[in-house]
C-alpha positions in Angstrom: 68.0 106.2 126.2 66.5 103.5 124.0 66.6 100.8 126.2 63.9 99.1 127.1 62.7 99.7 131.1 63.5 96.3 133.1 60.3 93.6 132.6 58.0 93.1 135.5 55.8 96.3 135.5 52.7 96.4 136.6 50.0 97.6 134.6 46.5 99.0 134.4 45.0 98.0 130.5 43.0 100.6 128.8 40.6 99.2 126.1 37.9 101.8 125.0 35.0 100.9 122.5 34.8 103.6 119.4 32.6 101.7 117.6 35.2 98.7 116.6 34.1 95.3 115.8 35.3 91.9 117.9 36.0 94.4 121.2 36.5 91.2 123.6 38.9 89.6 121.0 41.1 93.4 121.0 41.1 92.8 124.8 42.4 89.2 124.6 44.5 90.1 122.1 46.1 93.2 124.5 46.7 91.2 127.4 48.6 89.0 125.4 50.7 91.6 124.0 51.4 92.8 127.5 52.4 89.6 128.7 54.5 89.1 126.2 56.1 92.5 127.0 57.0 90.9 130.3 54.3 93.7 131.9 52.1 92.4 135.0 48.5 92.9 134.5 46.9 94.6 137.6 43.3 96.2 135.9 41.8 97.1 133.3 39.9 99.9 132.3 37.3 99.7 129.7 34.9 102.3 128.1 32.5 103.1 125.3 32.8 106.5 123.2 31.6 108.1 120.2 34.6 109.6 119.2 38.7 109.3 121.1 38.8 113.4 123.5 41.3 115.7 121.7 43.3 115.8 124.7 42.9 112.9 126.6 42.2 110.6 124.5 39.8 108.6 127.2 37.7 111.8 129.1 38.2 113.3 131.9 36.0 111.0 133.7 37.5 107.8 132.8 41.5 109.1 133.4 40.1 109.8 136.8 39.0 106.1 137.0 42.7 104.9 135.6 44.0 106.9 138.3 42.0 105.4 140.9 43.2 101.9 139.2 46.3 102.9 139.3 46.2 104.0 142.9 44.9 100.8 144.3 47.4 98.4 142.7 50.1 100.3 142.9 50.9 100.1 139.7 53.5 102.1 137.1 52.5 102.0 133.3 49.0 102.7 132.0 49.0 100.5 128.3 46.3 101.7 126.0 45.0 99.8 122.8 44.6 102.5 120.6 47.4 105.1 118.8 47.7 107.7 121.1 49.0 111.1 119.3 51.9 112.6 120.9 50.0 115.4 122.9 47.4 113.5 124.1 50.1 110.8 125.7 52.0 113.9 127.4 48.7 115.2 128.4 48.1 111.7 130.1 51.5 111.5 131.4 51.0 114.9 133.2 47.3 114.3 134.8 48.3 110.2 135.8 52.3 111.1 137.0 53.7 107.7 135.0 54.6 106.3 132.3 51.8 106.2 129.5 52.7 103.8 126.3 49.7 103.1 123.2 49.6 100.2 121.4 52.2 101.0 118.9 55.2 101.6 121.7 54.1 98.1 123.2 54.6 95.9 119.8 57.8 98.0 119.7 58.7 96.8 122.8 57.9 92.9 122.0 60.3 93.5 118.9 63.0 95.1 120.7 62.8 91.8 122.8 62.4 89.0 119.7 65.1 90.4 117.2 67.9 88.3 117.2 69.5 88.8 114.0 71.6 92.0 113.1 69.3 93.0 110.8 66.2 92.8 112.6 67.6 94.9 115.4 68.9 97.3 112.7 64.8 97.5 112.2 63.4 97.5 115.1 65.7 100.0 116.1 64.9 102.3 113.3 61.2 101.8 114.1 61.5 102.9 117.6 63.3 106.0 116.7 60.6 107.1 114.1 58.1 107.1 116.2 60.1 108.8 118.9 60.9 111.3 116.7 57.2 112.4 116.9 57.5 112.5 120.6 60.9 114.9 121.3 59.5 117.6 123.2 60.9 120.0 126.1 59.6 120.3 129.6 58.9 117.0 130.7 59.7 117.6 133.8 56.9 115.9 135.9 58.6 112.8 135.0 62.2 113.8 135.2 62.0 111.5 138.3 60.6 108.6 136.8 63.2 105.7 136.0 62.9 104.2 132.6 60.4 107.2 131.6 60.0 107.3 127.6 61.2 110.7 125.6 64.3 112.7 125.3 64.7 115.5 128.3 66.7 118.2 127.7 66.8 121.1 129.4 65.7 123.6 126.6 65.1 124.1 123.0 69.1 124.0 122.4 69.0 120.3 124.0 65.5 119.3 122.1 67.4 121.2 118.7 70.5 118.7 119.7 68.3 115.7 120.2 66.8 116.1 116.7 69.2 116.3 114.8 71.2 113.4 116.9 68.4 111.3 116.3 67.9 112.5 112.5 71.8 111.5 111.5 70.9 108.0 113.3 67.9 107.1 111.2 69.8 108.1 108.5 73.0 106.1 109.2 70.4 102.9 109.9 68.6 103.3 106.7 71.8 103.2 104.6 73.2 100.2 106.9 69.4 98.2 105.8 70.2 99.1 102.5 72.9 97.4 101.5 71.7 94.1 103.5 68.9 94.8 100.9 71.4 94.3 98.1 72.7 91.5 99.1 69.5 90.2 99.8 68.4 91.0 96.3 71.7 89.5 95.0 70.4 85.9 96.5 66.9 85.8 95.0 68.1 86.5 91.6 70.2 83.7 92.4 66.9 81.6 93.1 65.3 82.7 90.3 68.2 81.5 87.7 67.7 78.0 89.6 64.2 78.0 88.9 63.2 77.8 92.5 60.3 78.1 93.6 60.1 80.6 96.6 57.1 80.2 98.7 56.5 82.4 101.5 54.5 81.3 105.0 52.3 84.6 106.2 50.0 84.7 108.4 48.8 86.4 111.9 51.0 85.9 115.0 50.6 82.9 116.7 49.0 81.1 113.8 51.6 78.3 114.2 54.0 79.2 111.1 57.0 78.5 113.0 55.6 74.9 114.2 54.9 74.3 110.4 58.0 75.5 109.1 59.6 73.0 111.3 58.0 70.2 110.6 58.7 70.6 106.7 62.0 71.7 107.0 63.6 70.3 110.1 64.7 73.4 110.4 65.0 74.1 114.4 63.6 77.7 114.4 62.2 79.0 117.3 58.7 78.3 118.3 56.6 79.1 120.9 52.8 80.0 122.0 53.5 83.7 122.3 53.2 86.3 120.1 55.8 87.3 117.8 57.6 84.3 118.9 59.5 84.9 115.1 61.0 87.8 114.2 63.8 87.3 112.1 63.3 85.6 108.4 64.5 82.3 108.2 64.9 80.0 104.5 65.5 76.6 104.1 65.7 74.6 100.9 62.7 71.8 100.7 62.7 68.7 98.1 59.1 67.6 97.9 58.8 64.7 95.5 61.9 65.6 93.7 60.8 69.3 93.4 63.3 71.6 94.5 61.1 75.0 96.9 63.1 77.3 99.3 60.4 78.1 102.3 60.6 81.4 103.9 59.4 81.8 107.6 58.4 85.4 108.3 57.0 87.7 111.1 53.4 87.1 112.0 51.2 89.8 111.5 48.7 91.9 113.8 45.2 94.0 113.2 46.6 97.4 113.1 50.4 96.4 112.9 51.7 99.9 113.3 53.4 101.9 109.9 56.5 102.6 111.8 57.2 98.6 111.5 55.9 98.4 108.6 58.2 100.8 106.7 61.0 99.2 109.1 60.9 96.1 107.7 60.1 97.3 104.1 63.4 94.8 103.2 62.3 92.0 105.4 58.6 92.1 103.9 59.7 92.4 100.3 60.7 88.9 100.4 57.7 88.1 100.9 56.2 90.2 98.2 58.8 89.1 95.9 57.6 85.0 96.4 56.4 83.1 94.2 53.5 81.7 96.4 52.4 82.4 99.6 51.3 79.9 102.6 48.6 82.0 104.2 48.8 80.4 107.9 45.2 80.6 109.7 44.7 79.5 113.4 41.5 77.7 112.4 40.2 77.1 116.3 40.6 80.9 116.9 37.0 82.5 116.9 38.0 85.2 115.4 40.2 84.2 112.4 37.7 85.6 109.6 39.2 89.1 111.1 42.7 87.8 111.7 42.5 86.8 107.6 41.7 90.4 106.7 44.0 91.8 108.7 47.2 89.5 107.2 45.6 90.9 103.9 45.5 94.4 104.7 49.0 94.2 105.5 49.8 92.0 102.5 48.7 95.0 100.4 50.2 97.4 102.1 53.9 95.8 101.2 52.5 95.4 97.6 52.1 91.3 97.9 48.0 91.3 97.1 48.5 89.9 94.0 50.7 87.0 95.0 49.0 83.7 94.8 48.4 82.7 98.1 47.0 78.8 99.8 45.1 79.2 102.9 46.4 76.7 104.8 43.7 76.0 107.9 45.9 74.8 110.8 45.5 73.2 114.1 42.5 71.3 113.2 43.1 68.9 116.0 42.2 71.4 118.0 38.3 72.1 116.0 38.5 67.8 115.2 38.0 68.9 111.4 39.8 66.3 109.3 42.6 66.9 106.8 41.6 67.9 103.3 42.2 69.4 100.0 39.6 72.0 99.6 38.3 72.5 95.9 36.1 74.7 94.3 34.9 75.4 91.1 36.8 74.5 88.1 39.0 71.7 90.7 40.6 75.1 91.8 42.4 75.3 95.0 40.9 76.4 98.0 42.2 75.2 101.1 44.9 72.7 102.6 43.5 71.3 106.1 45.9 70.3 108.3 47.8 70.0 112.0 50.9 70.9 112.0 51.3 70.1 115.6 50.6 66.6 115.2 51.5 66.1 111.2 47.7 65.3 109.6 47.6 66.9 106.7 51.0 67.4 105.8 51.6 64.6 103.3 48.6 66.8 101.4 50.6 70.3 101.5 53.5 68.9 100.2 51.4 67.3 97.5 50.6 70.4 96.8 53.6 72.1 96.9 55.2 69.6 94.9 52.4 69.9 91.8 52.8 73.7 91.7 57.0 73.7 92.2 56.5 71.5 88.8 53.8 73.1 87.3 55.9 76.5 87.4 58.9 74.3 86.1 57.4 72.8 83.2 55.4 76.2 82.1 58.9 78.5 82.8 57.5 80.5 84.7 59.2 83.1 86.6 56.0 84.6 88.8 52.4 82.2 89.6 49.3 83.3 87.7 47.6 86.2 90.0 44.7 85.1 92.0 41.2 84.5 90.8 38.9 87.8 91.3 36.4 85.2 93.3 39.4 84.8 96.2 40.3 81.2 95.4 44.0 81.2 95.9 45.9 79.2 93.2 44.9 77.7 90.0 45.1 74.5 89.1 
């Protein structure tokens, strides 16, 4: 039931404009995510509205026209950009006869793919189920024929009762299981912390090149590639940087409008990163739209409670923007910025400069936590 549906499907894109800001860079950005779902993009579908319809989300007008699209490439999953509420996919499902997913289920999907490690399937698992759970209903049966189709099908309330509480004891069972990997989890960072370790984090928005940097500091080996969510699964290492002793976490990238199911998901996964010391705030510097991509790593930051960790932008790939590699200062020789390549190594000797004056700074003042940020944004004092 929770499978995925075999890769390879071919799909017509939805992508309406509501009034959002950077609209190409949402479309680039959700024809990446459906390649990376191992979908086959046959059209897309773009519109303008004032406001998403009740029911259809799109109009009447414009389902018609991802019908027609549909029709002419012969294609089997309509993927839209946007939360779709529960009726309003259904209502889709019922006036297009396929399968209709919103931007949510797809991440879901790429994470069901990525997570290697027992505990990030134990999350992504959980996160699937919550939001199905929104989506159990009776009488689906225009797509009882429809292989791979999304939502439990019973064949009455009895079944749908069944399927609930099925589900329900699930969700509950994984919750405890995250728990106690939690615990143990906690059990090694108060470890850290009697070490006087400093813990610094790498965040940052998917496919900002964490993985690639983590590597290089650590020779670590961990998986990197130009896809999104290439990393799933946290990954530490321990890193001596001129006799300073720093454990460096590699987490999941985030997204604009990473969806609250995953979020609550990974609750234990993200609170390591809350818990750091000092964040390494990864930014693709050649991507036009990084200002955004900044924010939205922030949102999500706060969201998990990790606003008021000191964070370093660290501006990567500048061989790609032929920037040169700097410490950024501001007022009050305050740090700013770390410019560098991780792809090619400019810049590194810098960051673990870096790293290695605040590893001993936070040594010689006992410090168990960094000071918070400066209300003017500049990441670290120095």
């Amino acid at each position: 039931m929770f499978e995925r549906p075999a890769s390879g499907e071919r799909a017509v894109l939805v992508q309406l404009d509501l009034g959002q800001d950077a609209i190409e860079e949402r479309l680039s950005e959700l024809k990446l995510l459906a390649a990376s779902a191992g979908a086959s993009i046959e059209a897309v579908v773009q519109g303008r509205r004032g406001a998403p319809d009740p029911k259809l989300f799109a109009g009447s007008g414009k389902v018609h026209e991802i019908g027609e699209a549909l029709r002419a490439h012969d294609a089997d999953i309509v993927i839209f950009n946007h939360a779709l509420s529960p009726a309003q996919q259904r209502n889709l499902e019922r006036e297009l006869q396929c399968m209709v997913i919103d931007r949510t289920a797809l991440i879901l999907d790429i994470f069901a793919q990525r997570a290697r490690s027992h505990e990030g399937k134990l999350q992504v698992e959980l996160a699937q189920l919550q939001h199905l759970s929104t989506r159990l209903v009776r009488g689906w049966t225009h797509l009882e024929r429809q292989k791979g189709g999304i939502g439990l099908r019973g064949p009455g309330e009895k079944q749908l009762e069944t399927d609930r509480r099925l589900l329900g004891n699930r969700v509950k069972m994984l919750k405890s299981r995250l728990a106690q990997i939690e615990k143990q989890r906690k059990v090694r960072r108060r470890a850290r912390e009697r070490r006087d370790v400093l813990s610094v984090s790498l965040v940052g928005y998917t496919n900002a090149g964490k993985s690639t940097l983590f590597n290089v500091l650590t020779k670590a080996g961990a998986y990197a590639a130009d896809q999104l969510f290439a990393t799933l699964d946290t990954t530490s290492r321990r890193l001596f940087v001129e006799g300073e002793n720093v454990v460096l976490s590699d987490t999941v990238g985030f997204i604009r409008d990473l969806p609250h199911a995953l979020v609550a998901a990974f609750e234990a996964t993200l609170e390591e990163t809350a818990e750091a010391d000092l964040l390494l705030h990864v930014v693709d510097s050649a991507s036009e739209d990084r200002d955004a991509q900044i924010q939205a790593v922030n949102e999500v930051l706060a969201e998990i409670g990790a606003a008021d960790v000191p964070q370093i932008l660290v501006w990567n790939k500048i061989d790609l923007t032929h920037a040169q590699a700097a410490v950024e200062r501001g007022d009050c020789d305050k740090l700013r910025r770390v410019f560098l390549s991780a792809r090619t190594g400019e810049g590194l000797d810098l960051l673990r400069s870096v790293l290695a004056d605040v590893a001993h700074r936070a040594r010689s003042e006992d410090a168990g936590r960094m000071p918070a940020p400066n209300d003017d944004g500049i990441s670290v004092q120095t």
